[in-house]
LUMLUMVO-438469 format. One record per residue (C-alpha): residue number from 1; residue in three letters; x, y, z. Coordinates in nm, 3 decimals, decimal comma, always signed. Layout:
NUM|ALA|X|Y|Z
...
! end
This chain:
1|UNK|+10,207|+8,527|+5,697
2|UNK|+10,246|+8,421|+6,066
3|UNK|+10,069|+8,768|+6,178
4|UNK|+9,766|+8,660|+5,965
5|UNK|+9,741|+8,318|+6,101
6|UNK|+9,733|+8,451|+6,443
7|UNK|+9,469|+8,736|+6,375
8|UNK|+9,248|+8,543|+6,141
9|UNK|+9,156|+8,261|+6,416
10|UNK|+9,147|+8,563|+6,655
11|UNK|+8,908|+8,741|+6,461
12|UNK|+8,682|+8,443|+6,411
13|UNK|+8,685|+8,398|+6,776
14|UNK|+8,579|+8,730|+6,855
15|UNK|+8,305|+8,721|+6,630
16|UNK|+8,135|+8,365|+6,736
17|UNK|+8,049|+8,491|+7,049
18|UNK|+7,997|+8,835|+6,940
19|UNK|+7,760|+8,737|+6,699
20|UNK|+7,647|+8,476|+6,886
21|UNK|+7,526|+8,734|+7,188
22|UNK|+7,321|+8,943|+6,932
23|UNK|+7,134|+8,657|+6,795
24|UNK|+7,056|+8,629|+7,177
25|UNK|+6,969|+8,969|+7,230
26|UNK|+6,726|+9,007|+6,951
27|UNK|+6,560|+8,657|+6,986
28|UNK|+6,542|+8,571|+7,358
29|UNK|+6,546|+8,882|+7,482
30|UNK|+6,343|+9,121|+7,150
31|UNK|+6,607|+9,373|+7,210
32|UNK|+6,580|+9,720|+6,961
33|UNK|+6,820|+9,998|+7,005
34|UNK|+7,018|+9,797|+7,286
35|UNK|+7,060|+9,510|+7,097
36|UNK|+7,413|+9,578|+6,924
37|UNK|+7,606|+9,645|+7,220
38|UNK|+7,415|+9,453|+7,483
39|UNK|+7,432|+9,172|+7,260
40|UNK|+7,809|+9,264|+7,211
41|UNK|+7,870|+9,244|+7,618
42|UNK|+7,622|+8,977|+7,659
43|UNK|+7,857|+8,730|+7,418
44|UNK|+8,135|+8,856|+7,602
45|UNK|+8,047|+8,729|+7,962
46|UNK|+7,833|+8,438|+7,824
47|UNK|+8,201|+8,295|+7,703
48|UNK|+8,357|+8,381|+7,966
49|UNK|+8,216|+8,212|+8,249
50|UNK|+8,157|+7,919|+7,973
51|UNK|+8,545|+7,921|+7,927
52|UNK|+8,579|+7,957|+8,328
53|UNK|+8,368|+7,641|+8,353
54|UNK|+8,485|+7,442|+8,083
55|UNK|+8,792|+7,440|+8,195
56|UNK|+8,730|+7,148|+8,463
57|UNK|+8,686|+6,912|+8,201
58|UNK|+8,895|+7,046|+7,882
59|UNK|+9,227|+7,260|+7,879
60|UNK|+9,293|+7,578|+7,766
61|UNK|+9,270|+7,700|+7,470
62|UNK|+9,042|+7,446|+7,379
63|UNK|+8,804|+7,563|+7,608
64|UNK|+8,865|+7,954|+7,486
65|UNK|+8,683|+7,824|+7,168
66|UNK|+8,410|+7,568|+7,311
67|UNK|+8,314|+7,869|+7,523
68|UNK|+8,288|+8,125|+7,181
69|UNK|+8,144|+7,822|+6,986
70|UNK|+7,880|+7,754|+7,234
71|UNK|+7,754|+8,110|+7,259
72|UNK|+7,721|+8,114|+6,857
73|UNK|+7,565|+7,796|+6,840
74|UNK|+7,294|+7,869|+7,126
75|UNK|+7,258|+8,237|+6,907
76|UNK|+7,172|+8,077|+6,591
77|UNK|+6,950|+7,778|+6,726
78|UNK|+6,739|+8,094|+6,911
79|UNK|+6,713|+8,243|+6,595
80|UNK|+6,589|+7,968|+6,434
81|UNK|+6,333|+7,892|+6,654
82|UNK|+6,216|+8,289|+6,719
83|UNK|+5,873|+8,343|+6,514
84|UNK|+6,087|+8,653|+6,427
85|UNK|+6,294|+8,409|+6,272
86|UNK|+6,205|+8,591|+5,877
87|UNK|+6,285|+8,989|+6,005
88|UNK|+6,641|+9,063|+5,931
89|UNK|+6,818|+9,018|+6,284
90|UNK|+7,102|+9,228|+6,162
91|UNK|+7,146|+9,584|+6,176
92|UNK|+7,452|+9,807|+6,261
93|UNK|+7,405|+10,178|+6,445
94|UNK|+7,718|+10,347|+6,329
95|UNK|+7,693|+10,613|+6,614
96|UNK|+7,708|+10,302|+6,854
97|UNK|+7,970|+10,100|+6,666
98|UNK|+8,238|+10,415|+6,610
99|UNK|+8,174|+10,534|+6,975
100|UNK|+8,267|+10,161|+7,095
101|UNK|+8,557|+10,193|+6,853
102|UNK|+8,697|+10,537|+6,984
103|UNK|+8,620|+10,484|+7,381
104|UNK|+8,818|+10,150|+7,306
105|UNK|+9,117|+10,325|+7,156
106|UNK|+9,154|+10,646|+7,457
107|UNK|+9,053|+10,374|+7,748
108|UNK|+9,347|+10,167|+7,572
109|UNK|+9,623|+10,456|+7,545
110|UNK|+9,507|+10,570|+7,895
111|UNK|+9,627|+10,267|+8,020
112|UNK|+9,904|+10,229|+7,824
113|UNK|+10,189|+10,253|+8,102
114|UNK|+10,021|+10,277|+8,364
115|UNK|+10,115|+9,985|+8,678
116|UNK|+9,902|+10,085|+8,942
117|UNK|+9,700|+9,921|+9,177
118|UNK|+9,757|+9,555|+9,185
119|UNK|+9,889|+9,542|+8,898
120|UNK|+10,161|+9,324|+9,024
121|UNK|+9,969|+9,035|+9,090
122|UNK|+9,692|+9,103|+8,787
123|UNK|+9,989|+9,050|+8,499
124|UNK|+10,118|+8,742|+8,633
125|UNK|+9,761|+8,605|+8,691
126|UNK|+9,633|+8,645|+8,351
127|UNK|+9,975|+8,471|+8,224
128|UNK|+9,935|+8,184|+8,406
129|UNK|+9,562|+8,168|+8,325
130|UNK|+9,638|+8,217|+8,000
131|UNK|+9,905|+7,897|+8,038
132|UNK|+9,613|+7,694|+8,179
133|UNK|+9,578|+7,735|+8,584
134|UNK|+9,186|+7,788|+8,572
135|UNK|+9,084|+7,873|+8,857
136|UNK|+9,420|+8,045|+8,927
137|UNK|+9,679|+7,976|+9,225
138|UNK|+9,829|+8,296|+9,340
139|UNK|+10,131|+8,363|+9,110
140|UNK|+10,398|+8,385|+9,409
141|UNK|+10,274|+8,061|+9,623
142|UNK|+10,194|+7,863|+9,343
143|UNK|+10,091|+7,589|+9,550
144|UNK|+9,801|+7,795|+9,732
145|UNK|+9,449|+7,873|+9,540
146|UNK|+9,379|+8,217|+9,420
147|UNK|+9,033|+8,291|+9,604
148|UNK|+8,988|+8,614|+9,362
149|UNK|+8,729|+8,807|+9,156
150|UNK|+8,928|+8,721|+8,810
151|UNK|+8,670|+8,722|+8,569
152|UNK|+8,815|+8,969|+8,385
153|UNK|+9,143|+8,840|+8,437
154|UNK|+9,020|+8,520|+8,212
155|UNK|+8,937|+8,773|+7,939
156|UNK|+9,322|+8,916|+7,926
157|UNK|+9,464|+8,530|+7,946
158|UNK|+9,226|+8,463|+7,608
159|UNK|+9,386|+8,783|+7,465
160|UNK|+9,727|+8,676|+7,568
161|UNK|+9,653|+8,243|+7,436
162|UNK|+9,474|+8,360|+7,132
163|UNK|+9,577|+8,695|+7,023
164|UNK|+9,922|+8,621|+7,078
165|UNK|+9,918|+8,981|+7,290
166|UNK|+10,157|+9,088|+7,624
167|UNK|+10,006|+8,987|+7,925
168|UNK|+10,046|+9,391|+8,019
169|UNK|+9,839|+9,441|+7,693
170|UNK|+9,598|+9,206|+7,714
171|UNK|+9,508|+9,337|+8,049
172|UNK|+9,505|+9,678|+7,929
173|UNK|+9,279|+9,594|+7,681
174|UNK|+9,060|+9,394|+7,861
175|UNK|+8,962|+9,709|+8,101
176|UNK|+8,944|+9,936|+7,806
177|UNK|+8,663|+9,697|+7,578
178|UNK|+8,488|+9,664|+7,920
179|UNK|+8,472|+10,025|+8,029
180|UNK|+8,393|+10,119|+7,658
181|UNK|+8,106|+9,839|+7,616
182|UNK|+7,991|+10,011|+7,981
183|UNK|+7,964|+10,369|+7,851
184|UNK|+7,774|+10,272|+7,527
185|UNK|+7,531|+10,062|+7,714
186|UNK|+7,476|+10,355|+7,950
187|UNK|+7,439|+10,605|+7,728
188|UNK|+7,168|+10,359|+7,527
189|UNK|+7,003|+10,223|+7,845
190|UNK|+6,965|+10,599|+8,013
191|UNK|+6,839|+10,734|+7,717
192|UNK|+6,580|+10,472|+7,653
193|UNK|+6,499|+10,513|+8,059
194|UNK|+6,507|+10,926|+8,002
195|UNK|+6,357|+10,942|+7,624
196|UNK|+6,648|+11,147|+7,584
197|UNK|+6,965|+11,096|+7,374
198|UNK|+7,077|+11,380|+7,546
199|UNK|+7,018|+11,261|+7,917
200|UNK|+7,141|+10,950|+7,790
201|UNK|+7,530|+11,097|+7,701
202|UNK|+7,458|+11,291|+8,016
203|UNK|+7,437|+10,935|+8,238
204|UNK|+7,714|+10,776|+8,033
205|UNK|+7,955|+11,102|+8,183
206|UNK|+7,824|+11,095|+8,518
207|UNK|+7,848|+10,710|+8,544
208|UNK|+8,247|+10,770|+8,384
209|UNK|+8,337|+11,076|+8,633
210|UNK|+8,146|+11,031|+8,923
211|UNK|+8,302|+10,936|+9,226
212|UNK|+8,371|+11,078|+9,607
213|UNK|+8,451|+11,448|+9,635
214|UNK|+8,735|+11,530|+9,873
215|UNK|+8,822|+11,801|+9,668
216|UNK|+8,565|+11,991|+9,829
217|UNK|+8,767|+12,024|+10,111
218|UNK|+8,932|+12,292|+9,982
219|UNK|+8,684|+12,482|+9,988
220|UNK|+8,554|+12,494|+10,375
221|UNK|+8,693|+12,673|+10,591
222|UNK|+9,051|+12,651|+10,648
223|UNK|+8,981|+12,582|+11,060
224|UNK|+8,724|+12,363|+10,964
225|UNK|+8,985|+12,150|+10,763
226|UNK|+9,266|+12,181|+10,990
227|UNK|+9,002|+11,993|+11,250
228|UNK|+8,914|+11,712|+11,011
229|UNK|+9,279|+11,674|+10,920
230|UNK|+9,372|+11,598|+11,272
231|UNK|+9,079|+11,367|+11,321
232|UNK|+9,222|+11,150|+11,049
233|UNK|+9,541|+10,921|+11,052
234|UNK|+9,618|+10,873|+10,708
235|UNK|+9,712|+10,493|+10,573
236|UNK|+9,855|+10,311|+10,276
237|UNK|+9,949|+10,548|+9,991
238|UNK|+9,793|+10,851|+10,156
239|UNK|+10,050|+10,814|+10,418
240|UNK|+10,312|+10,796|+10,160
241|UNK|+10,187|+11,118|+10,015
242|UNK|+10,157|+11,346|+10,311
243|UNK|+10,217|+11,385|+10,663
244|UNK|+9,837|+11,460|+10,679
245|UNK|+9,487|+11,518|+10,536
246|UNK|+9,555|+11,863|+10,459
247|UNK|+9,870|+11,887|+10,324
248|UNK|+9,760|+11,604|+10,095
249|UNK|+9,466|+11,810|+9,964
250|UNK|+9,788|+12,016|+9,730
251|UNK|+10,018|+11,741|+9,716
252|UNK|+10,032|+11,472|+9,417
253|UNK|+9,905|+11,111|+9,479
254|UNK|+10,259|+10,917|+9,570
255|UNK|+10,189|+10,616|+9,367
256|UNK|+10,423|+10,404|+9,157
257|UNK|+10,352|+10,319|+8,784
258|UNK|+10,101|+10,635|+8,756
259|UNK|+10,344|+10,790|+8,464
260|UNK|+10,497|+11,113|+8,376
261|UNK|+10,166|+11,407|+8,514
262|UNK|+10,137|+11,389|+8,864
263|UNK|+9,750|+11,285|+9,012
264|UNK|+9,666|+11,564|+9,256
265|UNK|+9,589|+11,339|+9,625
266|UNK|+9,276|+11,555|+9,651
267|UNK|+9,133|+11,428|+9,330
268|UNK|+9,190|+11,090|+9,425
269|UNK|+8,929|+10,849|+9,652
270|UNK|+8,948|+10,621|+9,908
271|UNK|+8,549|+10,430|+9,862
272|UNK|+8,411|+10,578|+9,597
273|UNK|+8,631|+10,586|+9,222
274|UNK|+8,501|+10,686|+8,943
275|UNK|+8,486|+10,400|+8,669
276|UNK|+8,750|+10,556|+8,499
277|UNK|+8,994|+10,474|+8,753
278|UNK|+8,860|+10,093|+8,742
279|UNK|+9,234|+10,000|+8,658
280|UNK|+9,198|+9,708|+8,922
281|UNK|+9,183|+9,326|+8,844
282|UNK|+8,809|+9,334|+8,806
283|UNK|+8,799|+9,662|+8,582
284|UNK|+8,470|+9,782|+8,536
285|UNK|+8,274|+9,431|+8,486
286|UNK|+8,143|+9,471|+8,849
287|UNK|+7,921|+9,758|+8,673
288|UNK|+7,822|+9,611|+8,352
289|UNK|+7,664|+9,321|+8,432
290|UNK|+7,426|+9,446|+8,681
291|UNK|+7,350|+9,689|+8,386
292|UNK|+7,336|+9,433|+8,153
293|UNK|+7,041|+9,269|+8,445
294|UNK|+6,862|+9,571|+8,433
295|UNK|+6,811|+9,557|+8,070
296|UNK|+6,766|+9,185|+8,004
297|UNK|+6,525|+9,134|+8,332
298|UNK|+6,254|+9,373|+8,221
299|UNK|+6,221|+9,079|+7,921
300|UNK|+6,222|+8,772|+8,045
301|UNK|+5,978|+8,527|+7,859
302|UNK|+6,083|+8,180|+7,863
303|UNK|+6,339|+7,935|+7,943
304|UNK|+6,626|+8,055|+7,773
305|UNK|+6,651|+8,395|+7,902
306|UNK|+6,630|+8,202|+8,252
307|UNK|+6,915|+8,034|+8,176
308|UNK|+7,115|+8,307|+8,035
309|UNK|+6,983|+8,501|+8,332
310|UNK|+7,125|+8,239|+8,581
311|UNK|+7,460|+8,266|+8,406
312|UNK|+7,496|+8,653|+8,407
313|UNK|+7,409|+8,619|+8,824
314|UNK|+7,678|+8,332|+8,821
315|UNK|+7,923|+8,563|+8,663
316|UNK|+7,846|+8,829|+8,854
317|UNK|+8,014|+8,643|+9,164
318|UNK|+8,301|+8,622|+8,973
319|UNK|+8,338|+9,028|+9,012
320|UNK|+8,188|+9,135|+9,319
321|UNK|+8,047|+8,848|+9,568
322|UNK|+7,975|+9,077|+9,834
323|UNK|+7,688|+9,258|+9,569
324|UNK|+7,581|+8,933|+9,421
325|UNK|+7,484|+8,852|+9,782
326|UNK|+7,367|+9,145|+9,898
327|UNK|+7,132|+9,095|+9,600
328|UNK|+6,961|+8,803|+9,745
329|UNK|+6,928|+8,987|+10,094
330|UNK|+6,744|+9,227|+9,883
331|UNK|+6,499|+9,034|+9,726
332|UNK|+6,397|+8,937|+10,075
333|UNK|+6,331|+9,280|+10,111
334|UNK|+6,151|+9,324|+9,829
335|UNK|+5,885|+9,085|+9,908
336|UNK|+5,890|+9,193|+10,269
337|UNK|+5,791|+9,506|+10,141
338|UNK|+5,545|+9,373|+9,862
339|UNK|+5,342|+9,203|+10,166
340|UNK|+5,316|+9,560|+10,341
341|UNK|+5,223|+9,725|+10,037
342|UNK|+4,933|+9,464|+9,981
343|UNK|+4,884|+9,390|+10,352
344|UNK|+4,885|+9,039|+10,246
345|UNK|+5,168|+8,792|+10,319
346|UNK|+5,162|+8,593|+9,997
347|UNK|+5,398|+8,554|+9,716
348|UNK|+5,325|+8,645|+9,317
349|UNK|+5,355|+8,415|+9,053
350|UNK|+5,609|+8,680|+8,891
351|UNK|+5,849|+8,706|+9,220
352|UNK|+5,824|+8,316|+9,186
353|UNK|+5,995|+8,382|+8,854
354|UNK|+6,310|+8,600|+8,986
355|UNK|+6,349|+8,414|+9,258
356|UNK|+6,389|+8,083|+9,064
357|UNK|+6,673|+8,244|+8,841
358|UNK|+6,808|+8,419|+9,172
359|UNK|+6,833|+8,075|+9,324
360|UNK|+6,954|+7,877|+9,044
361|UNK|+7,320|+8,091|+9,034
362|UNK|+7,341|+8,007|+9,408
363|UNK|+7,469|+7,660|+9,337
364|UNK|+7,695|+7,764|+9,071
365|UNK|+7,876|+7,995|+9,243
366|UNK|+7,941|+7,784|+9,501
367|UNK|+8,188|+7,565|+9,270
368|UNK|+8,269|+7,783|+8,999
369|UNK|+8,585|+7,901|+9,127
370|UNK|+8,681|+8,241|+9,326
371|UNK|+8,607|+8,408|+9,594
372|UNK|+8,259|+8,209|+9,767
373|UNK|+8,419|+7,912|+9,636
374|UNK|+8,712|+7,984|+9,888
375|UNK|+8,459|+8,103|+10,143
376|UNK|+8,243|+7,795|+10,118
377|UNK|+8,580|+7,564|+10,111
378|UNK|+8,659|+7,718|+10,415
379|UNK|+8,359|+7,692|+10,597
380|UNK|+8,272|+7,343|+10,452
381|UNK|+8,664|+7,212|+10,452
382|UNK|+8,847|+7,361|+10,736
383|UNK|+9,174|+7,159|+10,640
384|UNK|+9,142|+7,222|+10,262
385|UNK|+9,131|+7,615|+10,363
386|UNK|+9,480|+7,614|+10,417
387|UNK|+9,560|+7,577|+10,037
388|UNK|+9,371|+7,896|+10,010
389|UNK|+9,593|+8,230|+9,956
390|UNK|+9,324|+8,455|+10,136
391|UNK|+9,136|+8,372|+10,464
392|UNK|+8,795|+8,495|+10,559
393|UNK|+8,632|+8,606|+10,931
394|UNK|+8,424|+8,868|+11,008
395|UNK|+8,375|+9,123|+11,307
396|UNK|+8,207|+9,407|+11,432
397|UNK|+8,283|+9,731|+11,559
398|UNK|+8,058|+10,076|+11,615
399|UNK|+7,945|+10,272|+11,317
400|UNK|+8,291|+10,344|+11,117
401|UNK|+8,407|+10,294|+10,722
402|UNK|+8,740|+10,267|+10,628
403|UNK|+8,911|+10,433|+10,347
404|UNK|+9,222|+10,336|+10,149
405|UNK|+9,381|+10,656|+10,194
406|UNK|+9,203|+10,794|+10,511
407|UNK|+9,185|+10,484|+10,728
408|UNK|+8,917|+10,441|+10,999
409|UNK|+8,635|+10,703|+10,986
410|UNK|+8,417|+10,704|+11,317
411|UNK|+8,098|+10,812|+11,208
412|UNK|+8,007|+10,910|+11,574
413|UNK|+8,266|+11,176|+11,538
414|UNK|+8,169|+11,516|+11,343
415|UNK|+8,491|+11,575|+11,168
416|UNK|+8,571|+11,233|+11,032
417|UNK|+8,204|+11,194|+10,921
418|UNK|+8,219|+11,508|+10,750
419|UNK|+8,537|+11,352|+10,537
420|UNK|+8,369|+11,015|+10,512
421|UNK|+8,025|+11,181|+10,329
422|UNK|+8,266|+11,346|+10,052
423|UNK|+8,478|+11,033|+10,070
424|UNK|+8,151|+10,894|+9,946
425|UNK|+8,060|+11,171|+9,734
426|UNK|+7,742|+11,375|+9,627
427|UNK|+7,592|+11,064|+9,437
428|UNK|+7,475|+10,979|+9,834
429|UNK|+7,225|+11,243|+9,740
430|UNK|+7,009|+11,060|+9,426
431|UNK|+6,969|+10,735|+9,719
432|UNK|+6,616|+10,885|+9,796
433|UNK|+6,478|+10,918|+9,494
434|UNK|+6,630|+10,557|+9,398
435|UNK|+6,470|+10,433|+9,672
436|UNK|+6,146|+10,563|+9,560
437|UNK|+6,236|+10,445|+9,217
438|UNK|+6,251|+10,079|+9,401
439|UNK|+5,843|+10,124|+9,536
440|UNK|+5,724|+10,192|+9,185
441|UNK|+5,966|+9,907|+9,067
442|UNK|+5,763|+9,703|+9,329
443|UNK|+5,422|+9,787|+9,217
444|UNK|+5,499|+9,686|+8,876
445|UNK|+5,643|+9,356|+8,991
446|UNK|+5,969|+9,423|+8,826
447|UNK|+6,113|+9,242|+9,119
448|UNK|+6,510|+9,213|+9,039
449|UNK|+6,506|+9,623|+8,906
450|UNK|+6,329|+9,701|+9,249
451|UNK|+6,624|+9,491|+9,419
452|UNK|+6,865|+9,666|+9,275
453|UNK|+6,719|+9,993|+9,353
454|UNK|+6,645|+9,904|+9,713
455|UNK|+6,984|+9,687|+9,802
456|UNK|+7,211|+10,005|+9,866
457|UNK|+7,007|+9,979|+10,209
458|UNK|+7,217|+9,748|+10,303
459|UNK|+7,509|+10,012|+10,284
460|UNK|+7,463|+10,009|+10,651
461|UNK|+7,555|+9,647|+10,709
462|UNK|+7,950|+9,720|+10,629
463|UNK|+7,927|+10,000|+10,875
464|UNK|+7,893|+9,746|+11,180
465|UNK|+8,039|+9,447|+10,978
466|UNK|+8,392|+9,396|+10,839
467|UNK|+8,635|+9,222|+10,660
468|UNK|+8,889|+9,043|+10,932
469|UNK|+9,097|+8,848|+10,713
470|UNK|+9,397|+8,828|+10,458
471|UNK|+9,149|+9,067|+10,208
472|UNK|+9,045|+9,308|+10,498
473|UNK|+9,132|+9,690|+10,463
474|UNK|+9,088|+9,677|+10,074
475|UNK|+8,794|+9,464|+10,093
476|UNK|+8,642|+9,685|+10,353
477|UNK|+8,700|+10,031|+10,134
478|UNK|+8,542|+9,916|+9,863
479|UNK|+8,233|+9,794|+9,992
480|UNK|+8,088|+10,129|+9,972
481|UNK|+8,159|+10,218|+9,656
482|UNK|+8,003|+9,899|+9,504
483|UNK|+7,674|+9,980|+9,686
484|UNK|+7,668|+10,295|+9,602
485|UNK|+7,641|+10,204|+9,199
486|UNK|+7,334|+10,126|+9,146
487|UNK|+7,279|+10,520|+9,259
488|UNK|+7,535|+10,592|+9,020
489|UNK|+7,415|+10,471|+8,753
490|UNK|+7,026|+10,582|+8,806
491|UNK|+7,139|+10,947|+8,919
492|UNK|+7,093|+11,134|+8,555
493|UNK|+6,788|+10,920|+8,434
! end
């Protein structure tokens, strides 16, 4: 009897804002064959940064259901009011559905004892969200502010307040409903994109496995790896696996909490992981809600998808700031390039569009909570910086990227350039044709797509810019491979 008044609330939680983001999905947005599972991750996030900013004026869990109620309640009053209103909204694609259910279950028992990463500060986070602290103070030094991307985090501490789960399983399960709703969405989105269910399970794969490549040093010549291998110092846990590059590339990956099969060091990355290895405190939201952009953009039409639009961008700085900036640097670049292309400087009433949603998350992430929260606290409030657990400052250096396992990589220098391009991996190789992707994107005044397609130019700006403070190295390594996603993701299509 106490199990079923635990799960029944659970379940009716879940399903507000589940149904609740389909209703929005098929009226706001006229969604077809996305609809189930956009709608699905679209009710997710929707609640989640609803919960996130509820929780300045109401506690936890009452804002947990506010935030699902809320999503329902803005679903049904859209259906209402759709002239579609009379169709019957529902329908359920069992191919969809069961391959949601099953990538659920394997991302779930893959992660099922594993403790890697940062795991050690992700479990205690989502307890004491899940007690209340929203946004969170860093577990250890209570008494400083957690400046951190813990969107996902809030999901767990809702699976830990609500579903009565571990916080070790909530988190777990968290990832694995993200990286599942990712793969579906993929496979839908690419195929749509493609006109191919078979390019479409083709993306979903590539966007799962694809990642850098330093594998392939085993297969140069030996001399030629011997030279890279001295041209590289290894750090962090490569250092704890080898003496050096090459005996690394037959050694296992010396991590703790990565259970009973060894990882072979060469199969492991330093920029670029694949998704599957999105066991970090962010898991693989960073991807799926610039997917979930892609596919909502194309349909804006009024007022409401504006606002959920603005609230997706707003989240989105609650995974990865750094690309939910670099966004904005690229719509500048988008219209820089529109005025070329026209040889007129002048601005369309459609950019006018975009750029009012772009511009309207601006503010909100500001105060929301996380990272630029921190970063404008410390900028704005030099003395209220110093309840902060991370600091931020920039500086520059010559062309060089760092990796988590290989450490500073001079591109100026053959060898470690050589080890930094399959650090990066062979996905480097679709940026051309992305770019080109972002000109036709341009012509058709699909102005946030073209953005997307166009920001990974500013992959360069980390190679002269970097990280100086508390979240430095790690900060640094990943910038990469978060630029390098929206080449992931296009690659197969």
């Amino acid at each position: 009897m106490t199990e079923l008044t635990t799960i029944l609330p659970f379940l009716i939680w879940a399903a507000s804002w589940a149904i609740g983001g389909y209703l929005i999905a098929w009226a706001v947005f006229d969604l077809q064959r996305e609809r189930f599972v956009a709608g699905l991750a679209l009710g997710l996030v929707l609640q989640l940064w609803l919960a996130n900013a509820l929780t300045y004026a109401i506690p936890a869990p009452s804002s947990f259901w506010a935030s699902a109620g809320a999503v329902l309640l803005f679903g049904l009053i859209a259906m209402v009011r759709s002239r579609r209103r009379l169709q019957r909204p529902f329908s359920l694609p069992i191919g969809q559905a069961l391959a949601l259910a099953v990538l659920t279950y394997v991302f779930l028992a893959v992660e099922r004892g594993l403790n890697i990463f940062d795991d050690f500060q992700n479990i205690p986070t989502a307890s004491t969200m899940a007690a209340g602290d929203i946004p969170p103070h860093f577990p250890y030094a209570p008494h400083l502010r957690f400046g951190y991307h813990y969107l996902l985090l809030l999901f767990a501490a809702q699976l830990i307040r609500l579903g009565d789960l571990f916080p070790w399983t909530a988190v777990d399960l968290a990832r694995a409903v993200v990286l599942a709703l990712l793969l579906v969405l993929t496979y839908v989105w690419a195929g749509r994109m493609a006109r191919s269910r078979l390019a479409g399970g083709i993306a979903a794969t590539f966007v799962a496995f694809a990642g850098g490549a330093r594998w392939l040093l085993l297969l140069l010549p030996e001399a030629l790896s011997r030279s890279i291998s001295r041209s590289i110092s290894l750090i962090g846990s490569g250092a704890a696996s080898a003496p050096d590059l090459m005996a690394g590339l037959t050694a296992p990956w010396r991590i703790e909490g990565d259970g009973p099969i060894p990882f072979p060091f060469a199969f492991a990355n330093g920029i670029n992981n694949p998704t599957t290895m999105a066991h970090g405190g962010v898991g693989a939201l960073y991807v799926l809600i610039p997917l979930l952009l892609l596919v909502l953009f194309r349909r804006l039409r009024n007022l409401s998808g504006g606002l959920v639009l603005i609230t997706l961008i707003a989240s989105h700085a609650l995974t990865v700031e750094f690309d939910f900036l670099v966004m904005y640097a690229a719509l500048g670049l988008v219209l820089l390039l529109d005025w070329v292309r026209r040889r007129k400087v002048g601005v369309l009433r459609s950019f006018w569009t975009t750029a009012a949603v772009a511009a309207g998350a601006l503010p909100i992430a500001a105060v929301q909570g996380g990272v630029l929260t921190e970063l404008v606290r410390e900028r704005l409030l030099t003395a209220d910086a110093r309840q902060s657990f991370h600091t931020f400052q920039f500086s520059f250096s010559t062309p060089s990227l760092v990796s988590g396992h290989l450490g500073w990589l001079e591109l100026l220098h053959p060898y470690p350039l050589v080890a930094a391009l399959l650090e990066l991996g062979p996905v480097l190789l679709a940026t051309p044709l992305l770019f080109a992707w972002g000109g036709k994107m341009i012509r058709v005044q699909k102005w946030w797509e073209a953005g997307i397609a166009l920001g990974g130019v500013f992959v360069l700006l980390p190679l002269f810019v970097k990280y100086a403070g508390s979240a430095g190295q790690s900060a640094n390594a990943r910038l990469f491979g978060i630029l390098l996603q929206p080449a992931t993701l296009y690659a197969v299509p």
